[in-house]
LUMBA-774596 format. One line per 3 residues: number of its first residue (from 1); their letters; for each residue x, y, z of C-alpha. Coordinates in steps of 0.2 Angstrom, whole numbers, always signed. Each point is the difference from the previous one (the first is absolute). Layout:
N
NUM) A) X:Y:Z ~ ...
***
This chain:
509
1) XXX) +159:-229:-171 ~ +1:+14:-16 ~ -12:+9:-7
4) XXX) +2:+13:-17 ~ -2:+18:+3 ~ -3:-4:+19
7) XXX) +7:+13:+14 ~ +7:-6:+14 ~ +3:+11:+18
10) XXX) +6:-7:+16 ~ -10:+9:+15 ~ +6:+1:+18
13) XXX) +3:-15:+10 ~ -18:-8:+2 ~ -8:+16:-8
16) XXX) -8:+0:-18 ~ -1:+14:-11 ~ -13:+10:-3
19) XXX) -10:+9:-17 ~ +14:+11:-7 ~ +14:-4:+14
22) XXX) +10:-13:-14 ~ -12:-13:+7 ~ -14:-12:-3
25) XXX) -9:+16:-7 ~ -3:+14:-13 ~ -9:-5:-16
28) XXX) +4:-8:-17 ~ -6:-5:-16 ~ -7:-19:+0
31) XXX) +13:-15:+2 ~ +11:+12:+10 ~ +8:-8:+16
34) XXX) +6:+10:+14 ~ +10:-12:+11 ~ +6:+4:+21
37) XXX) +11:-10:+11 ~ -3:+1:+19 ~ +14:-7:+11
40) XXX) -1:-3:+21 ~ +3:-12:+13 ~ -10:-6:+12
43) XXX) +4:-6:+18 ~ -6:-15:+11 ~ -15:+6:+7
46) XXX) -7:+9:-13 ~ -17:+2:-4 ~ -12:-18:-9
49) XXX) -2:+13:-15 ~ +13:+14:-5 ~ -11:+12:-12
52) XXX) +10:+9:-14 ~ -10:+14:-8 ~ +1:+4:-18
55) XXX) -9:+13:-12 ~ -11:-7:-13 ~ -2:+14:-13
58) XXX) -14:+1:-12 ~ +1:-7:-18 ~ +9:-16:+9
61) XXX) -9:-16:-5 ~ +15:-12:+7 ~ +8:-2:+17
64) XXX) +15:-12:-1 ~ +8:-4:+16 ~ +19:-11:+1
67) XXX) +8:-2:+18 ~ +17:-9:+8 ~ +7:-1:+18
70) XXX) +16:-9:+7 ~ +2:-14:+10 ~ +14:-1:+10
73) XXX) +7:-14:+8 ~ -7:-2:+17 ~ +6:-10:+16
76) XXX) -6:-19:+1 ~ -18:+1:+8 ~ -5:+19:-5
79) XXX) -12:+5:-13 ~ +6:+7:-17 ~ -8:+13:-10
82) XXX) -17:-2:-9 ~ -9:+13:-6 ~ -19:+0:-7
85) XXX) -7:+13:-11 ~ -17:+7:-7 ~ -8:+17:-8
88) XXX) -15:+9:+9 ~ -8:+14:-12 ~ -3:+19:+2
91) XXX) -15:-7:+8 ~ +12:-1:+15 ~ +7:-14:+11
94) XXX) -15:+1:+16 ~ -3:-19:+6 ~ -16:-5:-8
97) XXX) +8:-1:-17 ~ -9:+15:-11 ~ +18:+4:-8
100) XXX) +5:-18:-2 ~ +10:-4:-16 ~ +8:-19:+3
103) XXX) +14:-8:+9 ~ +14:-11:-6 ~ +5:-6:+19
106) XXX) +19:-4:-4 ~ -5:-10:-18 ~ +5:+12:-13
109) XXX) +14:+13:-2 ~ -11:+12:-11 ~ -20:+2:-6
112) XXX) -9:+15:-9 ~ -20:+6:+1 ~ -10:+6:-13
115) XXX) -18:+0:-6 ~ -3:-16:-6 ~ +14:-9:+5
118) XXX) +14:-4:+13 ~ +13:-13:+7 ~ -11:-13:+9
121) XXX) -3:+6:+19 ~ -3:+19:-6 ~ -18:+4:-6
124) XXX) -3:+8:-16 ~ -8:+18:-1 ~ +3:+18:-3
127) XXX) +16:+8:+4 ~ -5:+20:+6 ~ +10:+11:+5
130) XXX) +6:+5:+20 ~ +10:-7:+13 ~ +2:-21:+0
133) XXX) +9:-11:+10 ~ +13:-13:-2 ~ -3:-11:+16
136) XXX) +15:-9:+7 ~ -1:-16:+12 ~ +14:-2:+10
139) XXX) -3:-17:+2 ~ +16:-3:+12 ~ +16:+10:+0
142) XXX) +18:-3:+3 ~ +9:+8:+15 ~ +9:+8:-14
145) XXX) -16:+9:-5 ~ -8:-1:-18 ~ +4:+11:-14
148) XXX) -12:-1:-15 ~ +0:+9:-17 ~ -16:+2:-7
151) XXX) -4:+8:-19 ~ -16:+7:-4 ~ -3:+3:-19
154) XXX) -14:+9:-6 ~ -6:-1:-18 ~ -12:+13:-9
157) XXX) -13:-4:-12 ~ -20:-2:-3 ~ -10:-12:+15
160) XXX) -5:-17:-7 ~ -18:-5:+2 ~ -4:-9:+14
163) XXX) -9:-18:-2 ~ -12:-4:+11 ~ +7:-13:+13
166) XXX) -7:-17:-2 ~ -1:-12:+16 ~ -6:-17:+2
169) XXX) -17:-7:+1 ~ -5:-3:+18 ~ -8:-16:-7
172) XXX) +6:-15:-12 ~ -13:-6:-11 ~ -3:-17:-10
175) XXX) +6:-16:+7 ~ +9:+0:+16 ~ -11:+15:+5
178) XXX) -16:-11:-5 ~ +5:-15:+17 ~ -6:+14:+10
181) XXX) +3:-4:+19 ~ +14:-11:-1 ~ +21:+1:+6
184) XXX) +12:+12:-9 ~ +16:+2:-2 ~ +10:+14:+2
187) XXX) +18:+9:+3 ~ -3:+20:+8 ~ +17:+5:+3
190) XXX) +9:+1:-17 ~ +13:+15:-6 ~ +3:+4:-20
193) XXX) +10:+12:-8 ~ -9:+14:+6 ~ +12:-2:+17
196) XXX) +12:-10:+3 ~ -5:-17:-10 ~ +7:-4:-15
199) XXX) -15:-8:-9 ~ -13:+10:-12 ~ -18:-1:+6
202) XXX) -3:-13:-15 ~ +15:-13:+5 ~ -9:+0:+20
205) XXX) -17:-3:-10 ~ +6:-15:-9 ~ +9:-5:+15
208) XXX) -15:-1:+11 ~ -11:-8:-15 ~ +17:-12:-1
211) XXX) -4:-3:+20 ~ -18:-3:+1 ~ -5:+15:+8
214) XXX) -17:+9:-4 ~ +4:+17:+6 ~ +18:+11:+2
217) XXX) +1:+14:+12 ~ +13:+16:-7 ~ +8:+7:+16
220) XXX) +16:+8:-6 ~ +8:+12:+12 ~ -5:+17:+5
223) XXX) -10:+4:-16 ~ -16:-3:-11 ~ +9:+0:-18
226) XXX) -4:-16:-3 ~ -20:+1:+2 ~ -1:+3:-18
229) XXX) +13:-11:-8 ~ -10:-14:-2 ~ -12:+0:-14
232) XXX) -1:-15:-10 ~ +4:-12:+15 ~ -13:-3:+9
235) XXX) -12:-13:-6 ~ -14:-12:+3 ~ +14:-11:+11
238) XXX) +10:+15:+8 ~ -9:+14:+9 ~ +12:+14:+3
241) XXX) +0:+11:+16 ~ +12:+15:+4 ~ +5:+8:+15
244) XXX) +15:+5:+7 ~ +16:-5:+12 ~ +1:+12:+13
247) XXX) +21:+0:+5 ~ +2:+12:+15 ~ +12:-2:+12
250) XXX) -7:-10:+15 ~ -7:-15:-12 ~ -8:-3:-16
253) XXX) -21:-1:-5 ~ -8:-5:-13 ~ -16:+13:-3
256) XXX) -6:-16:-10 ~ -14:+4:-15 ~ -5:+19:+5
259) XXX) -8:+10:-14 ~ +12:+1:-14 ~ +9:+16:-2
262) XXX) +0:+0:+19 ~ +17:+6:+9 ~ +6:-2:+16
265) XXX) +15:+6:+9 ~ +12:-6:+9 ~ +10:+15:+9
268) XXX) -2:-5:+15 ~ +7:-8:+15 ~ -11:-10:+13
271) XXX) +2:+15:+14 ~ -8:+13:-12 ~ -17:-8:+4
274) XXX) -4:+0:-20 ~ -3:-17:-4 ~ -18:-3:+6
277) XXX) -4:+16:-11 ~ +6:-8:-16 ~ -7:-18:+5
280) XXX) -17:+7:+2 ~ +2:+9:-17 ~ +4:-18:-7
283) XXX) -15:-4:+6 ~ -12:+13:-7 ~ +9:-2:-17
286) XXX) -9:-17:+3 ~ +19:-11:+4 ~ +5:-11:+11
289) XXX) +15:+5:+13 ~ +15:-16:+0 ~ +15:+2:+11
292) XXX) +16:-9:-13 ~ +11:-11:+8 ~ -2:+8:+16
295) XXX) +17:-9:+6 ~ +13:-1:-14 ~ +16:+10:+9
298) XXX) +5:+12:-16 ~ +1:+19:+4 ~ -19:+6:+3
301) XXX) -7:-16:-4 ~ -5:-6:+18 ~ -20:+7:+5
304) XXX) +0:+11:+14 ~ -19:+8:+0 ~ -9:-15:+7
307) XXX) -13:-8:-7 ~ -15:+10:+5 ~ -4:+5:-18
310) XXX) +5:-15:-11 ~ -14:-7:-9 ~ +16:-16:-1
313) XXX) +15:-3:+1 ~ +12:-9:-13 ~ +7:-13:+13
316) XXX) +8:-11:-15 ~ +11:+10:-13 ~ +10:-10:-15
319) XXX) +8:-16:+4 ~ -1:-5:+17 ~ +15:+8:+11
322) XXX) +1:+1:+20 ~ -8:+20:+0 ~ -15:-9:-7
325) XXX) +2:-13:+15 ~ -2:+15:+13 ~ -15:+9:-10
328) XXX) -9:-18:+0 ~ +2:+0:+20 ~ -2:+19:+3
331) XXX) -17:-1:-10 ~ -6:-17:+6 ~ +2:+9:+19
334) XXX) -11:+13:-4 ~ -15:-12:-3 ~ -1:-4:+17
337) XXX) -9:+15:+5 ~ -12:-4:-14 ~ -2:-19:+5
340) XXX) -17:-2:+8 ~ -2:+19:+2 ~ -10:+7:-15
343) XXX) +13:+11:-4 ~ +8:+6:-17 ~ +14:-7:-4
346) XXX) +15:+0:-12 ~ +0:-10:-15 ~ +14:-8:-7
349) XXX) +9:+2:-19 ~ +13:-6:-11 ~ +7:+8:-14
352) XXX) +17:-2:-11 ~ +6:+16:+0 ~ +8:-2:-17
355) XXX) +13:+10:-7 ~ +9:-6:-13 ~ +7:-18:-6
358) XXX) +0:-12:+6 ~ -14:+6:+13 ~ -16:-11:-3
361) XXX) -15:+10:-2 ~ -13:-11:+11 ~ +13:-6:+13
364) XXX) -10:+0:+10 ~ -17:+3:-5 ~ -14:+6:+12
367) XXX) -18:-11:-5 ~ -14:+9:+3 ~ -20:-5:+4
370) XXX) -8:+16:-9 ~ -17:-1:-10 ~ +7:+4:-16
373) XXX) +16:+7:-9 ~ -2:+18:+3 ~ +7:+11:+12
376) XXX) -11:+5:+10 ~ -3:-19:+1 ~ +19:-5:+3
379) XXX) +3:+13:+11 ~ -18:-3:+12 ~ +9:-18:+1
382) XXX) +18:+5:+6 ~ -9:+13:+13 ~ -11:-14:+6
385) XXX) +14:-12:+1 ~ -7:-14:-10 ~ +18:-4:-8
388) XXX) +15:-12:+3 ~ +17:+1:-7 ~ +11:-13:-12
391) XXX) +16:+0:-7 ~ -9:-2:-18 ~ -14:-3:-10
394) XXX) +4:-21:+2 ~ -5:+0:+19 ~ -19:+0:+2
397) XXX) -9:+1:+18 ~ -17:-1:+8 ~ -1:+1:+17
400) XXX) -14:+0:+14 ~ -7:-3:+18 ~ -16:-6:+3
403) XXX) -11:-5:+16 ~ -14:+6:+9 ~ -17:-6:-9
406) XXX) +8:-2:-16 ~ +7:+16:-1 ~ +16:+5:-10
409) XXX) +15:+13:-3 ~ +10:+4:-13 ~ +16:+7:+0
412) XXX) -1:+19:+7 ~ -19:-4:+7 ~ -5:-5:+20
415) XXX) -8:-14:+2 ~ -12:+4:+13 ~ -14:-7:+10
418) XXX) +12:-11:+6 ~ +5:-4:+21 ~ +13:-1:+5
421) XXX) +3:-16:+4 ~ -8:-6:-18 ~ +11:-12:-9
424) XXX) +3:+9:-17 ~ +7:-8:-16 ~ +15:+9:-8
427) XXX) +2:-6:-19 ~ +13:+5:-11 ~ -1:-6:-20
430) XXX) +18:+2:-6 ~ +6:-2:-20 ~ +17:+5:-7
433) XXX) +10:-1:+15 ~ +12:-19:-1 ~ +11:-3:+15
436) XXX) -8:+13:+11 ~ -6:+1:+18 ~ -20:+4:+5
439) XXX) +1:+11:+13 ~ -13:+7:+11 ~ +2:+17:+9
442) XXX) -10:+8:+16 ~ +0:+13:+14 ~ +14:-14:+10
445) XXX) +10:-1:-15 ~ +2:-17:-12 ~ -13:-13:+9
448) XXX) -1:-12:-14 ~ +13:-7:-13 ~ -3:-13:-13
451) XXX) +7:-14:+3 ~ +6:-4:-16 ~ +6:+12:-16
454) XXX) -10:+3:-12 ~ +2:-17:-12 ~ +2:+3:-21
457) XXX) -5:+11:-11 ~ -4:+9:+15 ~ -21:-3:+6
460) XXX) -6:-5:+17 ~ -14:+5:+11 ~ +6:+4:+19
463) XXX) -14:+1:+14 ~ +2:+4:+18 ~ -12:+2:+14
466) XXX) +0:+12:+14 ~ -11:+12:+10 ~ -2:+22:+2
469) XXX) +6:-5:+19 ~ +17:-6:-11 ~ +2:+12:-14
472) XXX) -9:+16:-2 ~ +7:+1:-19 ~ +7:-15:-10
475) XXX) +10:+4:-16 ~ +11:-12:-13 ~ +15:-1:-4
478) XXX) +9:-10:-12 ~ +19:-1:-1 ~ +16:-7:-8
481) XXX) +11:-12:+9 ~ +13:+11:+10 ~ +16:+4:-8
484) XXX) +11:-4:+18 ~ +8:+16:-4 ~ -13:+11:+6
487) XXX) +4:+1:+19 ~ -14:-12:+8 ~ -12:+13:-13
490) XXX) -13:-15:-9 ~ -2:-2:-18 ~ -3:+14:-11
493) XXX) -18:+3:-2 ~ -8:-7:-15 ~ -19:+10:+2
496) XXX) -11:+3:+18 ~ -15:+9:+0 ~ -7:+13:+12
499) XXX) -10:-7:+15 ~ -18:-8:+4 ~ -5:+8:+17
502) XXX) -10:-10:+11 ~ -14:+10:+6 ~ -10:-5:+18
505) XXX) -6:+16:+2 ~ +9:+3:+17 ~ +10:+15:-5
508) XX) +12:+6:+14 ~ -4:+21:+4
***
């Protein structure tokens, strides 16, 4: 990286300069650039965030910041060096956010801030003058520690005006919003360009057109840049909501549709005691709190702060893989403390948790029961639990129990006023799905099984009939043939649905 009539000063190992120390500092005319290079190493062990001070001086409307680290070779089985990075203003670097600039995670080498404009995952916005922060994420470290270079270049001139952010509407109008109450589609856990996916906010909004969905969720890692990239792109058809995915280092969450603009961060570790704080904050901001992939093995990627203040839990991410296997059974166990007892429960999504090519946006797809496409709509439906999940826009299903005087429940409901040696009728309407196997799931594990897989192009009706003595909850499944490589695991999962509780009014104390 060169710039003309720039001046470049290293300062002391892991020390930037300061105002008229041959540093990021001083003053200059405009289009001046005033370049420092901090060197260190860090060892295993260090800190989740490493801040690196640096002076802003007035009449600087650019920070431009360009980093490298070595990765030596390690011994077969031992973690190599990844380093994150992000920028905090002279607002400071307090959890809560207040100084927050962006985050890059490990996707980008370099980025710059300044009034009106940045690299995606930076937000826009004045550059004053004080003491900011590089952040560095030592995300794992060799034994042979981690030595980073990291160059901060400072360019002078006048502020740009600042536009006025645009976010999307919290409702779509015209035709799909005009079926009213009705099923609709939808993918919450997608990443762009502004973290580490490689497609534009306009590419994953023709994507999830291409894939039937009727709404998108933004959820790219650790920051809110993306709130305000997508004007133009919503639509009638697509209703766009934001939000953020919250990577700390004891498992991902997805603070799914808060107010835009809201932040929330993720230094933490589950024995700080923080996450409640942040989920509650999610929350007010009017979000909903989802657990990702509470299973997968990657460094930080497996849940360890309970479930007591999910709203609910992603239990199918992308394809279908053995971690989602385990979430399935870890969630389906937590019902039964629900099943027959009145109490809250879980409910269950799917997302794709796209990236990149040749990740398909809508695989799977989480189908929601709301009363209109809006968010406050869409999201009242996932809290309630009125949702199943299918691997794509093809596999259709409408599921229900009812007994008792005529009574019925749909998925995510209790069908009550029921005994509980009532015989009850679980139906399960199923399109899209050829080859596949109807199963039926309850508080003893897989009572029923079609006998038959599901014959071409792919529609059949499946009943069963069982009592609340039998099955406190009843859910569906329908799945692929097994591969016979799985390990005695069953077919990969082609939709289920959260459950219908069969309510006789006999809760246990």
């Amino acid at each position: 990286m060169t710039f003309a009539n720039d001046a470049s000063a290293a300062g002391p190992s892991g020390t930037p300069g300061t105002p008229g120390s041959g540093g990021a500092g001083g003053s200059g005319a405009a289009g001046r650039r005033v370049r420092e290079t901090v060197t260190g190493t860090l060892p295993t062990g260090s800190p989740d965030v490493v801040y690196l001070p640096f002076q802003v001086p007035h009449g600087v409307n650019e920070v431009h910041v360009a980093y490298t680290y070595d990765r030596p070779a390690v011994p077969v089985g031992t973690q190599g060096n990844a380093l994150d990075i992000g920028l905090f203003d002279e607002r400071g670097t307090a959890l809560g956010g207040a100084g927050f600039r962006g985050w890059s995670g490990g996707a980008r080498t370099e980025f710059f801030v300044r009034s009106g404009d940045a690299t995606p995952g930076y937000l826009t916005g004045p550059v004053r003058p004080g003491t900011w922060h590089v952040a560095l994420g030592p995300y794992t470290v060799a034994p042979q520690g981690l030595a980073y270079e990291v160059t901060i270049t400072l360019t002078y001139g006048d502020q740009a005006p600042e536009p006025r952010p645009v976010y999307p509407p919290e409702r779509a109008k015209g035709r799909v919003a005009g079926r009213g109450p009705a099923w609709y589609r939808g993918d919450c856990h997608l990443h762009s360009v502004h973290s580490d996916g490689t497609r534009t906010p306009a590419r994953i909004a023709a994507l999830a057109r291409a894939a039937g969905l009727d709404f998108l969720h933004s959820s790219d890692h650790n920051t809110t840049s993306a709130h305000r990239a997508w004007d133009g792109l919503w639509g009638d058809d697509l209703l766009i909501l934001v939000g953020e995915e919250v990577t700390t280092r004891n498992g991902h969450v997805l603070a799914l549709s808060p107010d835009p603009g809201t932040f929330v961060d993720w230094r933490y570790r589950a024995r700080d005691r923080r996450f409640g704080h942040y989920a509650r904050a999610v929350r007010a901001a009017g979000g909903l709190v989802v657990p990702a992939h509470p299973h997968q093995t990657c460094v930080g990627c497996a849940w360890k702060y309970g479930f007591a203040d999910a709203d609910a839990v992603e239990v199918w991410n992308g394809p279908w893989t053995p971690d989602d296997e385990v979430s399935l059974a870890a969630w389906d166990n937590s019902l039964i403390e629900s099943g027959g007892s009145g109490r809250a429960w879980t409910p269950a999504l799917g997302n794709s948790d796209a990236h990149r090519d040749p990740d398909v946006i809508g695989e799977p797809q989480t189908v929601v029961l709301a009363d209109e496409l809006s968010r406050t709509a869409i999201l009242a439906g996932l809290r309630a639990g009125h949702s199943y999940v299918a691997e794509s826009s093809k596999v259709a299903l409408a599921f229900t129990v009812s007994g008792g005087r005529g009574r019925q429940a749909g998925i995510g409901e209790r069908l009550t006023g029921v005994r509980p040696d009532d015989e009850v009728t679980v139906r399960l309407e199923v399109t899209g799905a050829p080859g596949c196997t109807v199963r039926f799931v309850t508080d003893q594990g897989t009572l029923f099984t079609a006998p038959a897989p599901i014959p071409a192009p792919g529609s059949a009706v499946v009943e069963w009939t069982t009592t609340p003595r039998h099955a406190s909850y009843v859910r569906a499944e329908v799945r692929h043939p097994a591969s016979g490589q799985g390990g005695g695991l069953p077919g990969a999962v082609a939709a289920f649905t959260n459950p219908v509780f069969l309510d006789t009014g006999e809760a246990a104390d």
